[in-house]
C-alpha positions, -999 to +999 in steps of 0.1 A: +000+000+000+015+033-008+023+055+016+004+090+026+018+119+029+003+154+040+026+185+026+020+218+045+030+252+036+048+264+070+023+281+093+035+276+127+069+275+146+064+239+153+063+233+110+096+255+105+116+232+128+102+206+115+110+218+079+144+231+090+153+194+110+145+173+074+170+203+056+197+197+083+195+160+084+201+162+040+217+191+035+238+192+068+250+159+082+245+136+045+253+161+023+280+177+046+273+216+038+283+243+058+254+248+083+259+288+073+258+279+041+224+257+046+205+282+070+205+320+055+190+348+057+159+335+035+152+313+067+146+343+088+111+354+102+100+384+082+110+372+048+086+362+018+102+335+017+074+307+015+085+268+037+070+239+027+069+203+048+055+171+043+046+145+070+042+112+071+022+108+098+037+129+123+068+125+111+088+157+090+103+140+055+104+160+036+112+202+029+114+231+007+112+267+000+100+289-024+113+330-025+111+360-045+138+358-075+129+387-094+096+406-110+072+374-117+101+344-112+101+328-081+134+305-069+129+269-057+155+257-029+165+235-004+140+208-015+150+177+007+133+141+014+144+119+037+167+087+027+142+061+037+114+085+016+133+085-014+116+069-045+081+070-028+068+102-053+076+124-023+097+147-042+072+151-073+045+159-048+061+185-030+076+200-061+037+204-070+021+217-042+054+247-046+045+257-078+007+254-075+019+284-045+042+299-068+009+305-092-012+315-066+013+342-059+018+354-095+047+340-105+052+333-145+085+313-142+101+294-118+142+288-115+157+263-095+199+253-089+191+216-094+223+191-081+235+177-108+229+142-097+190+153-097+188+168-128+168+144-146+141+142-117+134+180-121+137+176-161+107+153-157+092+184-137+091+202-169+126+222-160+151+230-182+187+239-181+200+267-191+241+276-185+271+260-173+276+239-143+289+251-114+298+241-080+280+255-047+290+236-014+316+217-032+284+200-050+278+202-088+247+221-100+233+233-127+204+263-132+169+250-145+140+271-149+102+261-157+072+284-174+044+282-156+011+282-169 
């Protein structure tokens, strides 16, 4: 039986740690990024910067965030699931609810710096590349961006 999974944009303290524990536990201690370079100033109360976290059951696994980029694009980041969630459609799902938000704030476009090694799961996503690759975190990337209709 597939599992459920309830994905909430952040509304309370309790949801932004929760969001912030699934980043550090990816991003942090797998992934071994700097925890300055993982928590910035987009993560501070005050900012339009829009947190998203899925449950499964009462359980964070899974995270991401959606900001301003410029007039009408919004950037995707920090989009994280859990090792033991991974494969499950997790990922696609919270990818969705982000840009249904992203819509139903008026953005056109969306842009995203995808890890290289996920490329192909947000190509899927309708993303595209567009430039070089580059390294951030001492982890290869490369810049996608989607139209949104």
């Amino acid at each position: 039986m597939p599992k459920t999974y309830e994905i909430r944009q952040v509304q309370t303290d309790q949801e932004k740690r929760d969001a912030l524990s699934v980043r550090r536990t990816v991003f942090i201690e797998e992934q071994q990024v700097p925890e300055e370079l993982e928590i910035d100033e987009h993560d501070e109360a005050g900012t339009p910067t829009l947190h998203f976290v899925a449950y499964a059951g009462d359980i964070p696994v899974a995270a991401g965030r959606l900001r301003p980029y410029a007039p009408g694009v919004g950037k995707v980041e920090r989009v994280a699931v859990l090792s033991g969630e991974r494969g499950t459609g997790l990922g696609r799902l919270i990818m969705q609810e982000m840009e249904e938000a992203a819509r139903q704030n008026g953005y056109r476009k969306l842009k995203l710096n995808a890890q290289c090694h996920a490329r192909r799961f947000y190509e899927k996503l309708g993303y595209a590349p567009i430039g070089d690759v580059f390294e951030e975190a001492g982890i290869p990337h490369i810049s996608m961006e989607k139209p949104l209709s």
